[in-house]
C-alpha positions in Angstrom: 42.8 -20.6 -1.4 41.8 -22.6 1.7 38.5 -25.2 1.6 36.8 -22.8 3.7 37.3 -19.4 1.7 36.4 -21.7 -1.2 33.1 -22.8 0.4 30.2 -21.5 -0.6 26.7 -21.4 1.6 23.2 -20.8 0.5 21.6 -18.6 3.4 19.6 -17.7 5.4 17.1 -20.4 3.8 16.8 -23.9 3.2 16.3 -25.0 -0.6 12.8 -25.4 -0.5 11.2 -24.0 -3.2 13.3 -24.7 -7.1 13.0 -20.7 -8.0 15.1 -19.5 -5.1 18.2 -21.3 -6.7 19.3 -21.2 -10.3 21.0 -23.9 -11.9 23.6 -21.7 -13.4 24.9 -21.7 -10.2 26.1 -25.6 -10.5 27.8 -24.8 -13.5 29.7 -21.8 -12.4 30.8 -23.0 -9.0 31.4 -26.7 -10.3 34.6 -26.7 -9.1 33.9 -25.8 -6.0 32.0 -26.6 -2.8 28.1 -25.3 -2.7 26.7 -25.8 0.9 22.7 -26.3 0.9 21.6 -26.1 4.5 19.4 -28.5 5.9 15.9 -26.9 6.9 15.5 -25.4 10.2 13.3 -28.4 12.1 15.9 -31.4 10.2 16.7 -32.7 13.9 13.2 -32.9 15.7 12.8 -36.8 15.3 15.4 -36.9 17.4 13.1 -35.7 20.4 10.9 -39.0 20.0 8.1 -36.4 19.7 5.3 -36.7 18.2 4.0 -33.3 17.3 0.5 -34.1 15.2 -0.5 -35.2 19.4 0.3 -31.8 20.1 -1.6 -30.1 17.1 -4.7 -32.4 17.7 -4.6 -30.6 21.0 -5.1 -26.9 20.1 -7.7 -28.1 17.8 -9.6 -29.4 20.6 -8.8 -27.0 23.4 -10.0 -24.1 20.5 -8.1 -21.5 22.0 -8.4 -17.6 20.9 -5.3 -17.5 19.0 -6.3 -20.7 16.6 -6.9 -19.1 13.7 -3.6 -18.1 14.1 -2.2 -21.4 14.8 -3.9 -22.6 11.6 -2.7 -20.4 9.4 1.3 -21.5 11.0 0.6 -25.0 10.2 -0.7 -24.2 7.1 2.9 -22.4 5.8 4.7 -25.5 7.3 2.7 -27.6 5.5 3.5 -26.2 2.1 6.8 -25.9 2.7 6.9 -29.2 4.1 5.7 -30.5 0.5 7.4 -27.9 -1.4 10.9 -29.0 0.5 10.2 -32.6 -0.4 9.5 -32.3 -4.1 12.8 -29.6 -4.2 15.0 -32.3 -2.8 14.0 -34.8 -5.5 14.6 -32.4 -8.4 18.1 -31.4 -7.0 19.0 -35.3 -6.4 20.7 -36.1 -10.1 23.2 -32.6 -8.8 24.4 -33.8 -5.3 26.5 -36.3 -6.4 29.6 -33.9 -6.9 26.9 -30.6 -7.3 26.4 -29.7 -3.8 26.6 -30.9 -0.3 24.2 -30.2 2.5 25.1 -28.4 6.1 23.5 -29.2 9.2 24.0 -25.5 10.6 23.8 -25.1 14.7 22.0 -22.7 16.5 20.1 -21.7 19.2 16.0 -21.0 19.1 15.8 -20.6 22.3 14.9 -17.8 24.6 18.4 -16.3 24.2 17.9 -16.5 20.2 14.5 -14.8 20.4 16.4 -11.9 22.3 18.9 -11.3 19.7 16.9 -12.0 17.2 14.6 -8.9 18.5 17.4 -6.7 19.1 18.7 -7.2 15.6 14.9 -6.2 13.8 15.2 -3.1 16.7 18.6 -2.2 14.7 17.1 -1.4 11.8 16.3 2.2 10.4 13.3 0.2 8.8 10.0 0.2 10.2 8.8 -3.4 11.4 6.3 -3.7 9.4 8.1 -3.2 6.2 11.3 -6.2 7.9 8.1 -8.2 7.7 7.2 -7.7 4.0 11.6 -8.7 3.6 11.2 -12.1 5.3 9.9 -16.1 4.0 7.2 -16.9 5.8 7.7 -20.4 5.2 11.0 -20.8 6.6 10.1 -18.7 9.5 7.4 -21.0 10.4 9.8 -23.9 10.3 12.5 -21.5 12.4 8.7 -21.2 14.9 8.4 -25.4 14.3 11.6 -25.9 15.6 11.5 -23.5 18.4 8.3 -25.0 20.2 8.7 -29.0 19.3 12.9 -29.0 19.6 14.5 -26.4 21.9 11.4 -25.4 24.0 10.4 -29.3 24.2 13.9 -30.2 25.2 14.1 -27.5 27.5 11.1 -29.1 29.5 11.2 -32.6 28.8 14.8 -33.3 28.3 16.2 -35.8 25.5 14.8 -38.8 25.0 16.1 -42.0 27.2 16.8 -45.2 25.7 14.3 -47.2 27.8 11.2 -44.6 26.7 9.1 -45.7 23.9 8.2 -43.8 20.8 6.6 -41.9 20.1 7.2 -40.4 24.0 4.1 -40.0 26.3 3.9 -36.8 27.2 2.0 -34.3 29.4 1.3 -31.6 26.6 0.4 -29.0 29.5 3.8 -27.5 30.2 4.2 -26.7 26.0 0.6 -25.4 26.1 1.2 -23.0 28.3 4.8 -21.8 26.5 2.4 -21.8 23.2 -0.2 -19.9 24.5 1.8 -17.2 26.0 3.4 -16.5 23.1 0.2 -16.7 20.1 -1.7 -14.6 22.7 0.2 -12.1 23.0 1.7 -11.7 19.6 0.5 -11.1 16.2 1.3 -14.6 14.2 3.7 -11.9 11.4 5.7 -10.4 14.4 6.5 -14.0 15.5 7.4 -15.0 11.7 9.2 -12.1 12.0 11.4 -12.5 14.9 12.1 -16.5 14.3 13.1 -15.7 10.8 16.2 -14.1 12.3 17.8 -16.9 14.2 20.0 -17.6 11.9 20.8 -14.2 11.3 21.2 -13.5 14.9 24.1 -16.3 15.5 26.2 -15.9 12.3 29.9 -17.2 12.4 32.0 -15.6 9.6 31.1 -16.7 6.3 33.1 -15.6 3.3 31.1 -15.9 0.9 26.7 -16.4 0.7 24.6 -17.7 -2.0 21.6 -15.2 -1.5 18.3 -17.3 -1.2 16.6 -14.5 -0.1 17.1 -11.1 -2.3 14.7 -9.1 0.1 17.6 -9.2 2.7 20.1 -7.0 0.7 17.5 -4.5 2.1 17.0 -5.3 5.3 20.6 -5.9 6.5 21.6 -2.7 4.7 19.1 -0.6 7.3 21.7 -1.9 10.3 24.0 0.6 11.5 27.1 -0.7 9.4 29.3 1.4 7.4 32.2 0.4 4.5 35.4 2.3 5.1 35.9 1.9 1.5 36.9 5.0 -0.6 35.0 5.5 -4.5 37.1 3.6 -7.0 39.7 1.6 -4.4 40.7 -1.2 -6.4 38.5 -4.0 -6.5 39.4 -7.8 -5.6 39.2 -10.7 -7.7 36.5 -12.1 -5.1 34.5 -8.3 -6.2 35.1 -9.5 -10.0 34.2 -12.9 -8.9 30.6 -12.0 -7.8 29.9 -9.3 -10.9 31.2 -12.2 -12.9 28.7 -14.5 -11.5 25.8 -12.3 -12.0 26.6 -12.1 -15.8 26.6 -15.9 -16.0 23.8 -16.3 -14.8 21.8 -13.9 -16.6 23.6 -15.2 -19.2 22.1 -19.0 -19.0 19.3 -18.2 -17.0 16.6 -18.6 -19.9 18.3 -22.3 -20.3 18.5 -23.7 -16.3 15.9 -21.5 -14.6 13.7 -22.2 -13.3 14.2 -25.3 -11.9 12.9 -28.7 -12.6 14.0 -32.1 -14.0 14.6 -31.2 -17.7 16.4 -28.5 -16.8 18.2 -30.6 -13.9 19.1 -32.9 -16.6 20.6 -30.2 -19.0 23.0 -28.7 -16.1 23.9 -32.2 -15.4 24.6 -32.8 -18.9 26.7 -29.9 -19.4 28.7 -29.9 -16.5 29.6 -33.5 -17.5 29.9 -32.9 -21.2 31.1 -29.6 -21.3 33.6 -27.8 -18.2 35.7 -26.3 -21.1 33.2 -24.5 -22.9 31.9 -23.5 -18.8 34.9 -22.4 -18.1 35.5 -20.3 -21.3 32.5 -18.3 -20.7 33.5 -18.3 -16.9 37.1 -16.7 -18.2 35.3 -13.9 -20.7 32.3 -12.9 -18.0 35.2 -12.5 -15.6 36.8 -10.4 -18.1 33.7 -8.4 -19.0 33.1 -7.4 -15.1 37.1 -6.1 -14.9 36.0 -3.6 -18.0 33.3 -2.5 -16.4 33.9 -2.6 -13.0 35.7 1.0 -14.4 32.9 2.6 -15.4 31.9 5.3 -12.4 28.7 6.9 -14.2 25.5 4.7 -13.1 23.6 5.8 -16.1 26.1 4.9 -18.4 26.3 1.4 -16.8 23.0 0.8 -16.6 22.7 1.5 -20.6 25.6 0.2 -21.2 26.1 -2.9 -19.3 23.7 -5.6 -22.0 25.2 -4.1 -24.9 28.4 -4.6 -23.9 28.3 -8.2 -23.0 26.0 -9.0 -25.9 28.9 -8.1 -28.2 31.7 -10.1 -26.3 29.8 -13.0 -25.7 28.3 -15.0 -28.8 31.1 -17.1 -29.4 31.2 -18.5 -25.8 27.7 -19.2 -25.7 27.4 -21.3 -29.0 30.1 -23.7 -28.0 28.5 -24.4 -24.8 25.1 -24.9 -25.9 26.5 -26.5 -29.6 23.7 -24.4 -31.0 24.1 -23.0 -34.5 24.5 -18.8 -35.1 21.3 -18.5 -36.0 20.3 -20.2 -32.8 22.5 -18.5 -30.5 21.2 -15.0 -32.0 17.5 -15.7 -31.1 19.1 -17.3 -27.5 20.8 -14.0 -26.6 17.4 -12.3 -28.3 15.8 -13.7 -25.1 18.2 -13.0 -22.9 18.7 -9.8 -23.2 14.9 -8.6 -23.6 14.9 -8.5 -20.0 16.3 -4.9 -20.4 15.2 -4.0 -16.2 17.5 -7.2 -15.0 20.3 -5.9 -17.0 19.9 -2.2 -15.7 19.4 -4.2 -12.3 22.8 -5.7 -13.0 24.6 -2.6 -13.7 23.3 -1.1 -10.5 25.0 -4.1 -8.4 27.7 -3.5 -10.3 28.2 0.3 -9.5 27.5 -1.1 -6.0 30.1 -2.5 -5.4 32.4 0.2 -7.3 30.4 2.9 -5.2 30.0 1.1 -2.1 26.2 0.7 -2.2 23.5 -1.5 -0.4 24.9 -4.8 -2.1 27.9 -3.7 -0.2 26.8 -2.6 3.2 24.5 -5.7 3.2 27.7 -7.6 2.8 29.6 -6.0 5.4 26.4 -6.3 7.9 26.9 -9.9 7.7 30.6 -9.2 8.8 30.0 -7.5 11.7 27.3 -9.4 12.9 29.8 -12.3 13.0 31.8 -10.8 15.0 30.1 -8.2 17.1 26.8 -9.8 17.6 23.1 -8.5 17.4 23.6 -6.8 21.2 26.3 -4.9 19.8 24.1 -4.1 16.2 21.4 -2.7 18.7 23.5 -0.6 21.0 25.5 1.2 18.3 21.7 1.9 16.6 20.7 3.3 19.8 23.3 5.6 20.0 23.1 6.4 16.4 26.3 5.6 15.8 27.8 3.5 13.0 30.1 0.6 13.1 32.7 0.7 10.9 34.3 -2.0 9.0 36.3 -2.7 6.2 35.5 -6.5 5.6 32.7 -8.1 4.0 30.9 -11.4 2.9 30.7 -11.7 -0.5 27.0 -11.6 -1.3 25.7 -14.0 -4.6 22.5 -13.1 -5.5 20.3 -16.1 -6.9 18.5 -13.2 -9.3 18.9 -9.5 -10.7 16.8 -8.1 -8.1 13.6 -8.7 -5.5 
């Protein structure tokens, strides 16, 4: 397998917040390549531009879309902090853990444009793609709109004889901010940025889910699996059922995130990538039995049971606990009985062809047909039909 199919992205977010990653994940892909995108506004210094000037300004000009100006800075700001603090947990795992991806594309006026046209090919009501999105990383999508690609659009790059920061004539970005918070409501601009990424996908193989909420949303676009009920399934299908039984499996021990549990990922991946890979091996097993089952009830009953019995042995050697230990470990893991019938129902997803599926093979096609493409085939009320998909790993059982 190539370094590319190997590669593994987070998406559509930035790490910013610990519980939208779980550290299982640096255990199970430790072999391989986890990309961790940089945040949306990572390039901005380079426009020598000092943006507090610019927020000063609104303050004192008291426009009538303020409050709604306020409230934007006022997501940035958290997940300005909340970014910060994220980045120093992760820090003991980057060294061999992960690497991070400076991902290009536009936020422009042609990104705005697709991005609308792929929230108009949704069967979902707008309102309820706004309840899907992260605020938070839409307002840093809306950050880097105005103070990179609209500010470079009307000021050009920085020259090597200005100083900085530049001195600029905020009136030309006014008038581009004003426009816009004046004529839309601050959650249909959230909205609408939070797709840029979305809009401009290149194929991906394979995406670590930051965002569960988008299983739902990219299953609404006109995209349909030509996959028949019970075609055989992949190893890369195995791979990602696999997945979600390891991490339900040591969730209670790396999640959620912060330095001790930093420390004990760390400490196991360094200590222990035979007993890893072990209970890799027998989760990959357990999703090839019951990737056969074809009765969703009977998987959703069945599913914890089953991998309770198969998977004590595993689990002791990794964690070097004693039996007694490793019976009150697995007591807690599976008392979670809705993520396990959560579980089975991704698993029969796949199997069945099911929104895990479809969300998968939206990603696809927007790669290659784009959002204009997405919107026109909604229009028509037509389907596009595919038979490829990006493997979706989801960082939890469920929204």
């Amino acid at each position: 397998m190539s370094q590319a199919m190997r590669m593994k992205i987070f998406f559509p977010d930035a790490c910013w917040r610990p519980d939208i990653i779980s550290g299982a994940l640096f255990m199970y892909f430790y072999k391989e390549k986890i990309m961790l995108p940089h945040h949306p506004s990572v390039s901005i210094h380079l426009t020598g531009a000092n943006s507090v000037e610019f927020f000063r300004l609104v303050e004192n000009r008291a426009p009538s879309w303020r409050s709604k100006w306020s409230t934007f800075s006022q997501f940035l700001a958290r997940y300005r902090g909340s970014l910060i603090r994220t980045a120093r947990i992760l820090e003991p795992l980057q060294q061999g853990g992960f690497k991070t991806l400076l991902l290009s594309y536009p936020r422009n006026k042609q990104a705005w444009e697709a991005a609308e046209d792929l929230i108009a090919s949704s069967n979902l009501p707008f309102d309820e793609i706004s309840k899907l999105i992260d605020p938070y990383s839409a307002a840093d999508e809306l950050y880097a709109h105005v103070f990179f690609e609209t500010f470079l659009e009307l000021y050009g790059p920085k020259s090597q004889d200005e100083t900085e920061p530049r001195l600029i004539d905020w009136q030309a970005l006014y008038e581009h901010v004003d426009k816009l918070f004046d004529s839309k409501e601050l959650g249909e601009i959230l909205t609408t940025t939070y797709m840029f990424r979305l809009s401009f996908l290149t194929a991906i193989p394979a995406v670590l889910l930051s965002n569960p909420n988008m299983v739902e949303f990219l299953s609404s676009l006109p995209v349909e699996i030509k996959r028949s009920i019970g075609s055989e399934r992949t190893s890369s299908d195995l791979d990602t059922v696999g997945w979600e039984f390891f991490r339900q499996l040591l969730s209670p021990k790396t999640d959620p995130l912060d330095d001790n549990s930093v420390a004990e990922v760390h400490k196991l991946i360094e200590t222990r990538p035979a007993e890893i890979d072990a209970l890799i091996r027998k989760c990959l097993a357990l999703a090839l039995e019951l990737s056969g089952e074809r009765n969703l009830v009977t998987l959703q009953r069945t599913v914890g049971q089953h991998i309770r019995a198969n998977v004590e042995s595993e689990i002791q050697s990794l964690l070097s606990i004693n039996k007694a230990a490793v019976n009150d470990f697995l007591d807690s893991v599976f008392a979670d009985y809705k993520a396990w019938v959560g579980i089975g129902t991704f698993v029969y997803s796949l199997i069945a062809g099911g929104p895990i599926l479809t969300a998968g093979g939206a990603i696809g096609t927007l790669a290659t047909v784009g959002s204009n493409a997405m919107k026109a085939a909604a229009e028509r009320r037509k389907k596009l039909e595919t038979s490829d998909y990006t493997l979706l790993y989801r960082m939890r059982a469920g929204p």
